[in-house]
Biotite code that builds the C-alpha atoms (Angstrom):
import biotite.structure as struc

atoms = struc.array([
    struc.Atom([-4.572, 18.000, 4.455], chain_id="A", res_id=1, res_name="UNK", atom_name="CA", element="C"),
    struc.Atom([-2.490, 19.316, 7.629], chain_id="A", res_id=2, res_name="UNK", atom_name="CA", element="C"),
    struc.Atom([-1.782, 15.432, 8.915], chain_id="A", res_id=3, res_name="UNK", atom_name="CA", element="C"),
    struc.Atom([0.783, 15.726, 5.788], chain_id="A", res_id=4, res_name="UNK", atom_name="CA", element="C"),
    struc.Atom([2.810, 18.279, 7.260], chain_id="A", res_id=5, res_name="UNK", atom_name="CA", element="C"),
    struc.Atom([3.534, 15.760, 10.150], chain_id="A", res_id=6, res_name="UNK", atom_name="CA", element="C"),
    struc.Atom([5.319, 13.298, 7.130], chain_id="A", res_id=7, res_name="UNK", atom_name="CA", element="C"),
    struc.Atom([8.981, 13.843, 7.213], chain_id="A", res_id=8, res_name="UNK", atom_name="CA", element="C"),
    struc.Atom([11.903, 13.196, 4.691], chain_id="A", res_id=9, res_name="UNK", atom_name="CA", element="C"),
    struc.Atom([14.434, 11.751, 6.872], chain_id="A", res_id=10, res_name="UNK", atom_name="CA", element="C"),
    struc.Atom([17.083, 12.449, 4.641], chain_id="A", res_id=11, res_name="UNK", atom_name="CA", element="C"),
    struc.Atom([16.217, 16.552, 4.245], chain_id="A", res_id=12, res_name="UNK", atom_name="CA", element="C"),
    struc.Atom([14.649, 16.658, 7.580], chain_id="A", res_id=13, res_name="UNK", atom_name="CA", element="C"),
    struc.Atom([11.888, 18.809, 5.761], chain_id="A", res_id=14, res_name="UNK", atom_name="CA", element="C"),
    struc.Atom([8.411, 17.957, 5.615], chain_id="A", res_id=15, res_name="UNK", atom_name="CA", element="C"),
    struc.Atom([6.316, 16.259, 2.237], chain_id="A", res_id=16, res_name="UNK", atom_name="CA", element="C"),
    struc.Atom([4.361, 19.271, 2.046], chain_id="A", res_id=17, res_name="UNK", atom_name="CA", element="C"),
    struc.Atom([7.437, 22.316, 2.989], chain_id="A", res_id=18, res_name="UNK", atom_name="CA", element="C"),
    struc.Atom([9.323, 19.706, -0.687], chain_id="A", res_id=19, res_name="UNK", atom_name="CA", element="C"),
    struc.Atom([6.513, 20.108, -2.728], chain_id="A", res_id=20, res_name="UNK", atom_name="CA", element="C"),
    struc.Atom([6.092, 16.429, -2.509], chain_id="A", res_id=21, res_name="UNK", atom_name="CA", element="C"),
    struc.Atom([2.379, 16.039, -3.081], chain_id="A", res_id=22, res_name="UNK", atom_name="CA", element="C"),
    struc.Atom([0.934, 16.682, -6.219], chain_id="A", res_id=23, res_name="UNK", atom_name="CA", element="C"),
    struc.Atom([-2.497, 16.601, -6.024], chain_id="A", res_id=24, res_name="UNK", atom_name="CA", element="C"),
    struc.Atom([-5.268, 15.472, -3.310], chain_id="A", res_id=25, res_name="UNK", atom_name="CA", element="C"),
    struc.Atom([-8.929, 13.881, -4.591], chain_id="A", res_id=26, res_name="UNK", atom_name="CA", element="C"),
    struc.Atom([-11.688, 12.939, -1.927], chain_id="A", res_id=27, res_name="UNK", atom_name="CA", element="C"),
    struc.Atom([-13.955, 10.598, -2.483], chain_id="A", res_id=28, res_name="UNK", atom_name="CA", element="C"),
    struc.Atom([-17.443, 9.797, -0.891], chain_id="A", res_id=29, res_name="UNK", atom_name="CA", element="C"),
    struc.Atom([-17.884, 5.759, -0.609], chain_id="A", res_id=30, res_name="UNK", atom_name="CA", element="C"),
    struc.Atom([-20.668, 3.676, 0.599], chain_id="A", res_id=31, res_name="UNK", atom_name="CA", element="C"),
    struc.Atom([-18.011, 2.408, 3.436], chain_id="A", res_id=32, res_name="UNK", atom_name="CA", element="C"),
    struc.Atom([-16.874, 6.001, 3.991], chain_id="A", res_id=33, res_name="UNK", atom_name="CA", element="C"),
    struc.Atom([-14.603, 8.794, 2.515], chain_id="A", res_id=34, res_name="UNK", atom_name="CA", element="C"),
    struc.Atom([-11.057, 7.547, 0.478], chain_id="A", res_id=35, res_name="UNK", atom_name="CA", element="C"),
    struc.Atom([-8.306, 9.514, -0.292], chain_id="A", res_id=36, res_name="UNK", atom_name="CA", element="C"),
    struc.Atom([-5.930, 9.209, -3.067], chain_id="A", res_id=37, res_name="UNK", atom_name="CA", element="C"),
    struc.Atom([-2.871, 10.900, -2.958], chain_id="A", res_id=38, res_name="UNK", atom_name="CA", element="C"),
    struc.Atom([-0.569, 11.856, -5.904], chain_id="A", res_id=39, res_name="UNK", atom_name="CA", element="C"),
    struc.Atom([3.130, 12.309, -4.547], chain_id="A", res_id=40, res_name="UNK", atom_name="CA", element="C"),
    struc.Atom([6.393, 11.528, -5.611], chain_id="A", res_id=41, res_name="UNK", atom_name="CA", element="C"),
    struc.Atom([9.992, 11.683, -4.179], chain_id="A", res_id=42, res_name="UNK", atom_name="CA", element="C"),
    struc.Atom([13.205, 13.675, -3.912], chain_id="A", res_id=43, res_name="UNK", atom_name="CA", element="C"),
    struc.Atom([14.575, 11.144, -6.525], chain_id="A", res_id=44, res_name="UNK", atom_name="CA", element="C"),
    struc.Atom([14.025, 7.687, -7.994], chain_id="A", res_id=45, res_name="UNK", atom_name="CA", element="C"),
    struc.Atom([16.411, 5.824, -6.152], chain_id="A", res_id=46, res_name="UNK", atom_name="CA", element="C"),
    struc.Atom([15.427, 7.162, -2.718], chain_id="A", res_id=47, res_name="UNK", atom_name="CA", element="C"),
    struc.Atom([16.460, 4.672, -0.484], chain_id="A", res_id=48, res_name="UNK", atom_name="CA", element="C"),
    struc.Atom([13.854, 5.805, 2.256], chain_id="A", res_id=49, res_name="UNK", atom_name="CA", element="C"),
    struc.Atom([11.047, 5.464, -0.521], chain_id="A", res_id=50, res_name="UNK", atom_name="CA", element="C"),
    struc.Atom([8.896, 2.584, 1.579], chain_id="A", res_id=51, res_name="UNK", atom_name="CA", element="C"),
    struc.Atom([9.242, 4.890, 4.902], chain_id="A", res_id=52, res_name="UNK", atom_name="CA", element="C"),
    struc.Atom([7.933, 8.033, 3.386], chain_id="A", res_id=53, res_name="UNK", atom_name="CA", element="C"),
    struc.Atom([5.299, 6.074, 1.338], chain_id="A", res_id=54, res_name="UNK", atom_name="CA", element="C"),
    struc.Atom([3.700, 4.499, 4.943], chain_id="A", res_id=55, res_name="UNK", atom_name="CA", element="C"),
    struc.Atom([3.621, 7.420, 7.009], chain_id="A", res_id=56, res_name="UNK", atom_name="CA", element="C"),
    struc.Atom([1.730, 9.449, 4.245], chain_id="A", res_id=57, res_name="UNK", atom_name="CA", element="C"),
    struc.Atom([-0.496, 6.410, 4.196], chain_id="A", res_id=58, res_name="UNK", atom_name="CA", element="C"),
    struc.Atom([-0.856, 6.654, 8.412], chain_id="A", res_id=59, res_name="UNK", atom_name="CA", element="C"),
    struc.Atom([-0.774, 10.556, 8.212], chain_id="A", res_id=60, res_name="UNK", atom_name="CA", element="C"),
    struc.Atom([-3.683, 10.552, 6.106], chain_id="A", res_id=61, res_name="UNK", atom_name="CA", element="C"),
    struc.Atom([-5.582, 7.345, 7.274], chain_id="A", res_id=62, res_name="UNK", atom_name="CA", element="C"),
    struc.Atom([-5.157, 9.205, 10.812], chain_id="A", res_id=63, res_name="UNK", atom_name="CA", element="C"),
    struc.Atom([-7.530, 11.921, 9.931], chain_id="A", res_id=64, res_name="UNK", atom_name="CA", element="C"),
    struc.Atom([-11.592, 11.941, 10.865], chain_id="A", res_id=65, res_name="UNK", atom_name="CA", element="C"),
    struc.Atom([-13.701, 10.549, 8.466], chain_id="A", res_id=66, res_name="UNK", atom_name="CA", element="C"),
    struc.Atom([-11.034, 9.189, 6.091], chain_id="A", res_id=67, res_name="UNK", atom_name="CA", element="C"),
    struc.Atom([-11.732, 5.353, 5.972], chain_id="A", res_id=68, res_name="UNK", atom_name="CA", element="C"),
    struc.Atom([-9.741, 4.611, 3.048], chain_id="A", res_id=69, res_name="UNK", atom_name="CA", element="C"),
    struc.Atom([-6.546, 5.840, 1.375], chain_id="A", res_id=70, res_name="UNK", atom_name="CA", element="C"),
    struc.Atom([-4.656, 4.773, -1.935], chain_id="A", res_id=71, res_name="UNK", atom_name="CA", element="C"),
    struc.Atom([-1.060, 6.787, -2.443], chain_id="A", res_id=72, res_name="UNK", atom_name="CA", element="C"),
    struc.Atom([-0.170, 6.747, -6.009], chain_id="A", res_id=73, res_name="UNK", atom_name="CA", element="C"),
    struc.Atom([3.391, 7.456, -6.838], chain_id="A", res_id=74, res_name="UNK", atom_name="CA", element="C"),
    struc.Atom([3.935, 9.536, -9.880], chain_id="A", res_id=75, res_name="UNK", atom_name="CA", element="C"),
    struc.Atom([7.188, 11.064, -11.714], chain_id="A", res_id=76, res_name="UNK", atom_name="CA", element="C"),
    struc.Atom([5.552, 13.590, -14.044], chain_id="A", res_id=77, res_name="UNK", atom_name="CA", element="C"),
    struc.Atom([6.781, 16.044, -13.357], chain_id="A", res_id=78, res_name="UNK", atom_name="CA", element="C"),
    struc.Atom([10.108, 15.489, -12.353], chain_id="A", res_id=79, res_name="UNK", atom_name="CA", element="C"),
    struc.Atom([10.293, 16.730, -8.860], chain_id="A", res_id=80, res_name="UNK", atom_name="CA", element="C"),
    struc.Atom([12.436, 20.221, -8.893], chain_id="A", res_id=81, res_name="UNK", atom_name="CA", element="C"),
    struc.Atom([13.482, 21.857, -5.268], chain_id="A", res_id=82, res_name="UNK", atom_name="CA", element="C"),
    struc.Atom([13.278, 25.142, -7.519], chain_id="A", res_id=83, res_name="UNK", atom_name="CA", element="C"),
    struc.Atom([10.174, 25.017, -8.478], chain_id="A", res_id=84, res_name="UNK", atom_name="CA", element="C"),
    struc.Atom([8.041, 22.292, -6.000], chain_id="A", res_id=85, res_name="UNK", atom_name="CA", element="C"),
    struc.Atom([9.770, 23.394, -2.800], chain_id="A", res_id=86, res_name="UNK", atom_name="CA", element="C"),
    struc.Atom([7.887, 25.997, -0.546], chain_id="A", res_id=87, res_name="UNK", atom_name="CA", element="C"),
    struc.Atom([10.068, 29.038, 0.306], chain_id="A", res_id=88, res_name="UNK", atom_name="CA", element="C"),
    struc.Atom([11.256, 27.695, 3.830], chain_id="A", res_id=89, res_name="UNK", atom_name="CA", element="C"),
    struc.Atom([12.442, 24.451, 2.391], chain_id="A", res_id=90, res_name="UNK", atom_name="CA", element="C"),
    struc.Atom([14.445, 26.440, -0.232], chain_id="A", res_id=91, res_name="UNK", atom_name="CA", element="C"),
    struc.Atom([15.901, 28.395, 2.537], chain_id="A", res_id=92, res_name="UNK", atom_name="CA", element="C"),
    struc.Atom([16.601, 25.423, 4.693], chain_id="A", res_id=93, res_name="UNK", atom_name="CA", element="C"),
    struc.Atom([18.064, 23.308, 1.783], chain_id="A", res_id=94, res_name="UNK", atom_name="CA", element="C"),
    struc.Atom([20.153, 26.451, 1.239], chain_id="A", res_id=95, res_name="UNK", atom_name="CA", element="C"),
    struc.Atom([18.348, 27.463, -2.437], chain_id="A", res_id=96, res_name="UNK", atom_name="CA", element="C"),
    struc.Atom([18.296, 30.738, -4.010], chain_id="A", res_id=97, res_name="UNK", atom_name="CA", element="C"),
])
């Protein structure tokens, strides 16, 4: 879903997708339209920008045609790595080798 590129970490500057942030996407045809639920997690925990991220995926992916409905589940498992989630750029940018 590209509208997820457009969700930023404000505290990496990096987007949800460059992190390896999302998990997992699953569409779903409804009676009142098509719902998304979205399987992400964060950078950590404690991340104080947690409610921030957590809307604009929700707006990101309401924001696209034909999605009337979207549920963001946060998940821990597994335990988000920059070594192994993060896309190539991100590694680079977060200075990762």
């Amino acid at each position: 879903m590209v509208a997820l590129n457009e969700v930023i970490d404000p505290e990496l500057d990096l987007s949800i997708i460059e992190l390896g942030l999302v998990y997992g996407l699953r569409f779903e045809d409804k009676p009142e339209g098509r719902h998304v639920e979205i399987d992400m997690t964060l950078t950590s925990p404690g991340c104080p920008v947690a409610p921030e991220i957590m809307a604009a995926t929700h707006r990101a992916a309401l924001s696209v045609e034909d999605i009337e409905s979207v549920h963001v589940n946060l998940v821990w498992t597994p335990r988000w790595d920059p070594k192994i989630h993060a896309g190539e750029d991100a590694k680079m940018e977060m200075g990762i080798w």
